[in-house]
C-alpha positions as CSV (number, residue, x, y, z in Angstrom):
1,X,16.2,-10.0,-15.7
2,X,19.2,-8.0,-16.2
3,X,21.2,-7.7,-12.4
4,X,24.9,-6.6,-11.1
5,X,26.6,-9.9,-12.9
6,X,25.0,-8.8,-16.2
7,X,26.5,-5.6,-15.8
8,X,29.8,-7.0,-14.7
9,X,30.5,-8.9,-18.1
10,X,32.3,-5.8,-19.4
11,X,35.0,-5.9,-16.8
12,X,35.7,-9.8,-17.8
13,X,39.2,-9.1,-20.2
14,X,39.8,-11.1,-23.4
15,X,37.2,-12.3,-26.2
16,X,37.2,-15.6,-25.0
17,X,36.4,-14.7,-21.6
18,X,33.8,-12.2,-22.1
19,X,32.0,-13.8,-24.7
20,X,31.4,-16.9,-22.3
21,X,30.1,-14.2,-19.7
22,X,27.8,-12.7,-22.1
23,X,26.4,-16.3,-23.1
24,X,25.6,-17.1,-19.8
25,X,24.6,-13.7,-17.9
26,X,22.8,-11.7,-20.7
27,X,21.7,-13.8,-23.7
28,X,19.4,-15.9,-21.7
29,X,17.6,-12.5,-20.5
30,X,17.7,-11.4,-24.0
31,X,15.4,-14.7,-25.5
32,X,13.0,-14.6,-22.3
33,X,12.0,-10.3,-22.0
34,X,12.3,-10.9,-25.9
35,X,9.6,-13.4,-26.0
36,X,7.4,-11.2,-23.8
37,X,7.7,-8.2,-26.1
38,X,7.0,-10.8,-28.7
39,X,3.8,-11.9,-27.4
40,X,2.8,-8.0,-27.0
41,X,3.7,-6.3,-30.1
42,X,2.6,-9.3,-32.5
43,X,-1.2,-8.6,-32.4
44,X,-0.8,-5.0,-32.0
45,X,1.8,-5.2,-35.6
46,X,-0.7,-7.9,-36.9
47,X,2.8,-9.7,-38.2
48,X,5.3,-12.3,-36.7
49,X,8.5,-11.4,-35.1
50,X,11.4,-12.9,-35.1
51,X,14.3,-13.1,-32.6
52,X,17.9,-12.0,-33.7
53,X,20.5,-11.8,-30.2
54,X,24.1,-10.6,-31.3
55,X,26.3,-13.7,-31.5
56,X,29.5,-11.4,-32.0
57,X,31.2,-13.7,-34.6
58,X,33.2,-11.5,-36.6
59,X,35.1,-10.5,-33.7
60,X,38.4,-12.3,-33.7
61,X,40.5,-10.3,-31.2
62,X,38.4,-7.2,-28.9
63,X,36.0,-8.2,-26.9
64,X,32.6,-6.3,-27.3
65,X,31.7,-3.3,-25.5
66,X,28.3,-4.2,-25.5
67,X,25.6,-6.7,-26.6
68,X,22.3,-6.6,-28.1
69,X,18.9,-8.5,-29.5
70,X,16.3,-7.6,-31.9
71,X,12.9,-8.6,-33.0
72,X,12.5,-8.2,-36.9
73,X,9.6,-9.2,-39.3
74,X,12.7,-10.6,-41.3
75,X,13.9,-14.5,-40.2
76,X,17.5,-13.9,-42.1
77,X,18.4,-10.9,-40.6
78,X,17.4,-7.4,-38.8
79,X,19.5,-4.4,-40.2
80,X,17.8,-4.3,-43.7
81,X,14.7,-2.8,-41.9
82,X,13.4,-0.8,-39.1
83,X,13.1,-2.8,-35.8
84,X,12.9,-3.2,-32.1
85,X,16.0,-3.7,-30.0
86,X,17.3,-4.6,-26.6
87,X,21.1,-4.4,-25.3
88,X,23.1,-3.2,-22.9
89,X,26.1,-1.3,-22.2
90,X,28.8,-1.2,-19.1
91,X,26.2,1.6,-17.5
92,X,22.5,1.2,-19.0
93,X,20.2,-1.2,-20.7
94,X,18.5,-0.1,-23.8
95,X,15.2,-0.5,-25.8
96,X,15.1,0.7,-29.2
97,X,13.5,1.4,-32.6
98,X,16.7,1.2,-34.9
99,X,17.6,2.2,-38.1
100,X,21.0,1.2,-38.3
101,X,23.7,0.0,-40.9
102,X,22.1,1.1,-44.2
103,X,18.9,-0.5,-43.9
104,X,17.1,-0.5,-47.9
105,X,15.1,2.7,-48.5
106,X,16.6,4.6,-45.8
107,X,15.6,8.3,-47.1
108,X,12.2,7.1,-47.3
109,X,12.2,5.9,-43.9
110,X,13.9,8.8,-42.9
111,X,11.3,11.3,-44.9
112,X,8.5,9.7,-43.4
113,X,9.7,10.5,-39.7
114,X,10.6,13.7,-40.7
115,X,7.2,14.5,-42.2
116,X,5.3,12.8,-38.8
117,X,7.3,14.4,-35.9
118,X,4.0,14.9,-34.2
119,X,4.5,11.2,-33.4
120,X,7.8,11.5,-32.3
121,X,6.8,14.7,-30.1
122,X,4.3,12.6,-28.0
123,X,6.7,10.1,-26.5
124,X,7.3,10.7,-23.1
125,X,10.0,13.0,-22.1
126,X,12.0,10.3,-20.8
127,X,12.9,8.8,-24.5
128,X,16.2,9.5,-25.8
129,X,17.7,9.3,-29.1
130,X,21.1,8.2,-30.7
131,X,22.9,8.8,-34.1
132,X,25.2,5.9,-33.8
133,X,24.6,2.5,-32.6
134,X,28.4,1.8,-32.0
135,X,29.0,4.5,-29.4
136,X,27.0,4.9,-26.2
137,X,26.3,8.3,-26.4
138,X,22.7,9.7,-26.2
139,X,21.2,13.0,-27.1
140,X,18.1,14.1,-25.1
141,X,14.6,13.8,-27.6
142,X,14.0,17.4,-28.6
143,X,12.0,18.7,-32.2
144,X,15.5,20.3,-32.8
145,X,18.3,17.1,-32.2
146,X,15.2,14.8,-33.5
147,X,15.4,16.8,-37.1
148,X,18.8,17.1,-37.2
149,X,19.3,13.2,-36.8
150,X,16.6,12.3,-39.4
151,X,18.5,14.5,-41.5
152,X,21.6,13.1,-41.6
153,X,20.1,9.6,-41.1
154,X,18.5,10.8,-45.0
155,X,21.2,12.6,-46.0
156,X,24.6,11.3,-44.9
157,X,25.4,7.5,-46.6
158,X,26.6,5.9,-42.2
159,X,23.8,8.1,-41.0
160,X,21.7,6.3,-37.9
161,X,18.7,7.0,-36.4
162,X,17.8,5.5,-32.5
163,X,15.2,6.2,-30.7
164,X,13.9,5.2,-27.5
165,X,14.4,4.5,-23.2
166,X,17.1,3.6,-21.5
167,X,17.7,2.1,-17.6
168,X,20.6,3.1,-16.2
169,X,22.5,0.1,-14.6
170,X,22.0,2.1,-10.7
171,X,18.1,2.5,-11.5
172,X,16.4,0.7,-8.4
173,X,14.2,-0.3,-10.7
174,X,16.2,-3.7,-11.6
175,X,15.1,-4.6,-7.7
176,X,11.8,-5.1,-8.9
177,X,12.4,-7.5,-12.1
178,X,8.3,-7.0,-12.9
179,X,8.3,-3.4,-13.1
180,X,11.3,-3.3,-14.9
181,X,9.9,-5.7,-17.4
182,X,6.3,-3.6,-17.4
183,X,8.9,-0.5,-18.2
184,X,10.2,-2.4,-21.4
185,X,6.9,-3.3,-22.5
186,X,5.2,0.0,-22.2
187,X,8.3,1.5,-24.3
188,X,8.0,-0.7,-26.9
189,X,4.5,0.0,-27.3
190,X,5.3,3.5,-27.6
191,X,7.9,3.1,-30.5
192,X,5.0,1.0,-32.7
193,X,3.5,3.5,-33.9
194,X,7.0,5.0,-35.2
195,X,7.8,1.9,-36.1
196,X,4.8,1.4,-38.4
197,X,5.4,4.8,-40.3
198,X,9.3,3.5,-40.7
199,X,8.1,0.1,-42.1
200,X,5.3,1.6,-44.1
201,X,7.6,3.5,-45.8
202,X,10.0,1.5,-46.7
203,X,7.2,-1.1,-48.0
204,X,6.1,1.6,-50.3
205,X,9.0,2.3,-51.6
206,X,9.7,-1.0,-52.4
207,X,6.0,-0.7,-54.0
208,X,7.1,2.0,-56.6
């Protein structure tokens, strides 16, 4: 589970340096809490999952400012569809459904959400959103940002769309690793039926 040393990676300076921090502190929490969620959202997707954690390898001079995994139907890759996420940033831990970096039949994807925000509307309160997975800025989940950030998800060519929880890195929940976990799972199992509208989508797109 994610602690104080996992959080403590970002003040390591240089690539070099950091990167070896990340490989031991974080990516080993990344393939374990990602093998739960795989065992959890495989039968309720009726599909296999597969593990994707960030390996960083264009980088040849800054060090990341943060790190992240994925679970994607796709074995090659994760950013050409909808799919789930978990990373972390100097102040919080995150668990997404991501539509990042152009993913193929993006304004479907997006018109789909846009024409189901019921869904989105019965998350619980405490899910945020974000329009850019580079910057760790969030934006609280209302009908009106929600809309907006389909929008320009559909409309605008770099648009994003995020959506999820977050636990902030002085949450005293990370004293209770199985809570923490249960937290993660539950979240997840929120997003799917999102996610399923995102992926149906785009599958019928392909389709016509």
């Amino acid at each position: 589970m994610f602690t104080e040393k996992s959080f403590a990676v970002f003040d390591v300076e240089g690539l070099d340096g950091r990167m070896a921090a990340i490989r031991k502190e974080i990516q080993p929490t990344f393939q374990q809490l990602d093998e739960v969620f795989q065992q959890v959202l495989e039968p309720l997707l009726g599909e296999e999952l597969f593990i994707h954690i960030a390996q960083h390898r264009r980088r040849t001079t800054y060090p990341p400012e943060n790190t992240w995994s994925a679970l994607s139907r796709q074995k090659r890759g994760y950013k050409m569809e909808p799919h789930f996420q978990l990373g972390i940033w100097p102040d919080y831990v995150f668990m997404w459904l991501s539509c990042i970096d152009q993913p193929k039949n993006e304004q479907a994807i997006a018109q789909a959400l846009l024409d189901n925000q019921q869904a989105i509307a019965g998350l619980s309160p405490d899910f945020v959103l974000s329009g850019d997975h580079t910057q760790p800025k969030l934006e609280e989940l209302s009908p009106e940002n929600t809309e907006r950030l389909l929008k320009r998800f559909r409309d605008v060519k770099k648009g994003e769309f995020q959506i999820g929880r977050i636990i902030k890195k002085e949450d005293p929940i990370w004293k209770d690793p199985e809570a923490a976990q249960a937290f993660m799972v539950e979240t997840y199992e929120q997003l799917v039926p999102i996610y399923q509208l995102a992926i149906e989508a785009s599958f019928a797109q392909v389709e016509n």
